[in-house]
C-alpha positions as CSV (number, residue, x, y, z in Angstrom):
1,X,31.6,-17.7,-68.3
2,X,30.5,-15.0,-65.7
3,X,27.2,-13.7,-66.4
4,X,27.8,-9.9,-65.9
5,X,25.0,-7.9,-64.2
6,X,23.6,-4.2,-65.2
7,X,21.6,-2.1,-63.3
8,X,19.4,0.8,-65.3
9,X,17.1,3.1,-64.1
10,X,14.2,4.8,-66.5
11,X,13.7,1.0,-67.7
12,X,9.9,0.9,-68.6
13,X,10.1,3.0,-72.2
14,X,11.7,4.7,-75.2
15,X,15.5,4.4,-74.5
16,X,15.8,2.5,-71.2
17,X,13.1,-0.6,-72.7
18,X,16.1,-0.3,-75.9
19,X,18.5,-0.5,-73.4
20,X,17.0,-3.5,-71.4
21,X,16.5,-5.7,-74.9
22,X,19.9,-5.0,-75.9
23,X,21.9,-6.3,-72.6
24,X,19.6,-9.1,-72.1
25,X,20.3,-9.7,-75.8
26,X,24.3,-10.1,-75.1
27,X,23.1,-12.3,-72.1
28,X,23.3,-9.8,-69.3
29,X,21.2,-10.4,-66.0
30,X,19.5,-6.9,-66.4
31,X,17.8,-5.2,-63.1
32,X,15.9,-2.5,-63.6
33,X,14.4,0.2,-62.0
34,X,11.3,2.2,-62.6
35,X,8.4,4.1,-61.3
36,X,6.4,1.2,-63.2
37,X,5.7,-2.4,-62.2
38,X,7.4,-5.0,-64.8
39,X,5.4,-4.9,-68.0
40,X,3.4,-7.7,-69.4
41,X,5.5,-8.1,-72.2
42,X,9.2,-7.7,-69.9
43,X,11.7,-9.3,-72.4
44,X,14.0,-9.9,-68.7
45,X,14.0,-12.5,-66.0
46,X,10.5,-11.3,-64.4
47,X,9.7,-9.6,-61.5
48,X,12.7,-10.8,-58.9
49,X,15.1,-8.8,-61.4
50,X,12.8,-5.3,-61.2
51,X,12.8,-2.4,-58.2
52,X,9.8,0.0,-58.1
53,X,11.9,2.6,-57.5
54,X,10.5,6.3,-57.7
55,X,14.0,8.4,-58.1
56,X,12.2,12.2,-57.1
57,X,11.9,10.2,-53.6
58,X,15.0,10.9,-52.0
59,X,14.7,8.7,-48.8
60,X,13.3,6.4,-51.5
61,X,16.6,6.6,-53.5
62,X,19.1,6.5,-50.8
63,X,17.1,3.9,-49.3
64,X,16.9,1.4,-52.4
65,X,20.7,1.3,-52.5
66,X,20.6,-1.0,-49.9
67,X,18.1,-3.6,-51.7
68,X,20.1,-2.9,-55.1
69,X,23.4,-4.7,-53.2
70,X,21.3,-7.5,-52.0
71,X,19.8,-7.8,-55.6
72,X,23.2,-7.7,-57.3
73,X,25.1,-9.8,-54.6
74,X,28.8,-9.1,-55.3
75,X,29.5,-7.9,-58.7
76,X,28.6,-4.8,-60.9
77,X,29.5,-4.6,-64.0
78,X,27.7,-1.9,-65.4
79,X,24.8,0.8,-63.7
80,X,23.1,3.3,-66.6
81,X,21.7,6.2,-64.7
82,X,19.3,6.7,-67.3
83,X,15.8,8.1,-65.6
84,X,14.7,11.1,-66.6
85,X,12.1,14.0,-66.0
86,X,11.1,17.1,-68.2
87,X,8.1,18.5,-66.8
88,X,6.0,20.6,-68.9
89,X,3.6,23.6,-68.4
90,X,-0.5,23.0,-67.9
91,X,-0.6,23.8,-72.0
92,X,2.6,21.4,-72.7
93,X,5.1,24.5,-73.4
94,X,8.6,24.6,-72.4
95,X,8.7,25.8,-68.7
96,X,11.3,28.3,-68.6
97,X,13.8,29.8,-65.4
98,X,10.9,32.8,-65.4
99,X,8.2,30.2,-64.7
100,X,9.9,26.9,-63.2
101,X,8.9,26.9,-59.1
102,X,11.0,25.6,-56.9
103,X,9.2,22.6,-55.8
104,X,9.8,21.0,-59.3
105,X,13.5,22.3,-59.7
106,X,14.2,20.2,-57.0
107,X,11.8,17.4,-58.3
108,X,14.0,17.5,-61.4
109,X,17.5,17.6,-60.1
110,X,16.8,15.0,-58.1
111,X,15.4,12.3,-60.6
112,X,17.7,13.8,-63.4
113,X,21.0,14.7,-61.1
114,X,21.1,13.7,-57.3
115,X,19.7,10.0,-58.1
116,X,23.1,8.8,-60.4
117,X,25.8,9.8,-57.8
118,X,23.4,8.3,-54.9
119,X,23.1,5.3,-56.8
120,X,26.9,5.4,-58.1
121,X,28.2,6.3,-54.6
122,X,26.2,3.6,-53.0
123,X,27.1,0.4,-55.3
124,X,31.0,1.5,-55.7
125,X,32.0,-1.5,-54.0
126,X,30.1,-3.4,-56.5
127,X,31.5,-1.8,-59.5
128,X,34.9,-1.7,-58.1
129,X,34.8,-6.2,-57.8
130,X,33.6,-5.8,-61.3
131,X,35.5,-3.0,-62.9
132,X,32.7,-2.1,-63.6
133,X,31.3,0.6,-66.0
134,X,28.7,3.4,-65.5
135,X,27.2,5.3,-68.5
136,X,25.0,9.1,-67.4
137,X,22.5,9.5,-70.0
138,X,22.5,13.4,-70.6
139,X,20.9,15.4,-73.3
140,X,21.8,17.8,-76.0
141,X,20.1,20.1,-74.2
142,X,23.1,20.2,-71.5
143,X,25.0,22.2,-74.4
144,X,22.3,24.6,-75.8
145,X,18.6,26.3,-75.4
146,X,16.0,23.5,-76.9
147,X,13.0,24.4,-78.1
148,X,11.1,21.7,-76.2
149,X,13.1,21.0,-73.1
150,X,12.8,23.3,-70.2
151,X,15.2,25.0,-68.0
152,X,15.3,22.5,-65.2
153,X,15.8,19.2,-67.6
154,X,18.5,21.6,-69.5
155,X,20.4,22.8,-66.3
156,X,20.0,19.3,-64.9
157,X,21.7,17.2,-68.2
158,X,24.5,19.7,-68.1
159,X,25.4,19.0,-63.8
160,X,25.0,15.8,-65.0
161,X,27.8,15.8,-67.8
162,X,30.4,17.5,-65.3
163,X,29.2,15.0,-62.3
164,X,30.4,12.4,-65.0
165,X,33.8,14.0,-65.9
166,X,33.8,14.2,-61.5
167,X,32.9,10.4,-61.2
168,X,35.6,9.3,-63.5
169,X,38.5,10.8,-61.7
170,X,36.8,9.7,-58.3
171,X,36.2,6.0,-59.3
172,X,39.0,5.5,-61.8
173,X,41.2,4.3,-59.3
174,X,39.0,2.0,-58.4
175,X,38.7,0.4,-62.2
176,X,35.6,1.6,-62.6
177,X,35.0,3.8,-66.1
178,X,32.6,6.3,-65.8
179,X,31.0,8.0,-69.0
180,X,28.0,9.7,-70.5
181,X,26.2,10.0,-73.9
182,X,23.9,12.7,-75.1
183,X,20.8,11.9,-77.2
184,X,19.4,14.2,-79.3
185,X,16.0,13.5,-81.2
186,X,15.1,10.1,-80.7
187,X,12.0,8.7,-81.9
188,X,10.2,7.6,-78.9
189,X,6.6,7.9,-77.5
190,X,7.2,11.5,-75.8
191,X,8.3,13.2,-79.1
192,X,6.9,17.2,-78.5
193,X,4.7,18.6,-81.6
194,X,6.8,20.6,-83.7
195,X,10.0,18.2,-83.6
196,X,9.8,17.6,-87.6
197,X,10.7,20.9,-87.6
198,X,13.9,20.2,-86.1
199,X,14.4,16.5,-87.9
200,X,14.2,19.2,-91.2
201,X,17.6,20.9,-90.2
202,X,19.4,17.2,-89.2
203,X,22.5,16.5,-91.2
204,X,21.4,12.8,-91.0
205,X,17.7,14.1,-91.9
206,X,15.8,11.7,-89.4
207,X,14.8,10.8,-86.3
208,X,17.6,8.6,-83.7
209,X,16.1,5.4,-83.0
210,X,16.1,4.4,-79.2
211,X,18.2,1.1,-80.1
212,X,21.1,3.2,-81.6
213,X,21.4,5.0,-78.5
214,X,21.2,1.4,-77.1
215,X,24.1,0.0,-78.8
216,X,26.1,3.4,-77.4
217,X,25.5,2.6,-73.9
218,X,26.1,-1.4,-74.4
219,X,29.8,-0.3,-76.6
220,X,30.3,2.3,-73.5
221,X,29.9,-1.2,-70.8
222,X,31.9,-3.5,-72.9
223,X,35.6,-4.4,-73.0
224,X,35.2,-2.7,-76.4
225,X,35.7,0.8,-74.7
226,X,38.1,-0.3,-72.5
227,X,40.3,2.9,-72.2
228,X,37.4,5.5,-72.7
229,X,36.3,7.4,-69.7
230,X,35.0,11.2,-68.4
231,X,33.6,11.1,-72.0
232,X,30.3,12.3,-72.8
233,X,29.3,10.7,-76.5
234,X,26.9,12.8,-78.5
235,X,24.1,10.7,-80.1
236,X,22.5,12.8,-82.1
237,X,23.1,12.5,-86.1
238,X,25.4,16.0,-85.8
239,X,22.3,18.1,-84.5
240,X,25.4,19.3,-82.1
241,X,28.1,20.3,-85.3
């Protein structure tokens, strides 16, 4: 059988290192893409299968797209745009629209935003041979104000839920299924003080953990969701209801 190949971006922690142990896992070849070298303990296929990639770089991003296609060599069957950037003021509080300079609005849209359609633009080919699949990892703070996540990460997770609703009708015809899901607490190393608070008021009472989110974005790649795209699947034990 074919060994199908992903491509994910934010690979070195929390959700995207979930991500990475799940496809390899189900056999996938996983590449991945970070502002990290591999980690010691990399549960992939060592360092040929990993891009240093830092995504606020534009030239950097456009420019990897090249070395991505070389890397792949023919087929994509799945790229998870799943990097991520929620910079905080010199105290760790929210940064608001009243406080947010320009130079990191820009920073943000375009590790959180401007990096997935790059990237998606740049390896359609790829996807298209595979029918591939592409998964956005948004937020639930796309939908509402968040008591941790500034205005920048907020505005940036909701462009990045209509750029997936965009994608789908662009790469459709093409085969290529385009989705997102939005995580909502998830239990990872970059939890801000005060989120128990929140975990209080859960209908499901705790925490996500990163490999349920995971196993959304592997069923969102597989055959399994076949007819599904222009979604966006909330993750979040109904913190959105």
């Amino acid at each position: 059988m074919e060994q199908k190949t992903l491509i994910l971006t934010g690979a070195s922690r929390g959700i995207g290192f979930a991500t990475v142990r799940r496809f390899h896992a189900e056999g996938w070849r996983v590449i991945t893409c970070s502002r990290s070298p591999v980690p010691d303990d990399c549960p992939w296929e060592g360092k040929e299968n990993h891009l240093q990639l830092d995504l606020s770089d534009p030239a950097e991003t456009i420019n990897s797209v090249g070395v991505l296609q070389e890397m792949v060599g023919g087929k994509l069957h799945a790229l998870v745009n799943n990097a991520g950037v929620s910079p905080k003021g010199p105290n760790g509080e929210r940064l608001s629209t009243l406080d947010t300079d320009l130079m990191t609005w820009g920073q943000v849209f375009h590790v959180n935003f401007f990096a997935s359609v790059v990237l998606a633009r740049g390896l359609k080919e790829e996807l298209a041979a595979a029918r591939g699949s592409v998964v956005n990892v948004t937020s639930i703070a796309g939908s509402r104000v968040h008591p941790f996540a500034g205005a920048a990460y907020a505005t940036s997770k909701a462009a990045l839920a209509a750029l997936t609703r965009e994608m789908a009708h662009d790469f459709g015809p093409m085969g290529v299924r385009v989705n997102a899901i939005a995580p909502g607490e998830v239990e990872t190393g970059i939890l801000s003080p005060g989120t128990n608070k929140i975990v209080e008021k859960l209908p499901l009472g705790r925490l996500g953990q990163p490999e349920e989110v995971a196993a959304a974005i592997y069923y969102l790649c597989s055959q399994e969701s076949s007819y599904i795209s222009g979604a966006e699947i909330e993750v979040n034990g109904a913190q959105h209801v």
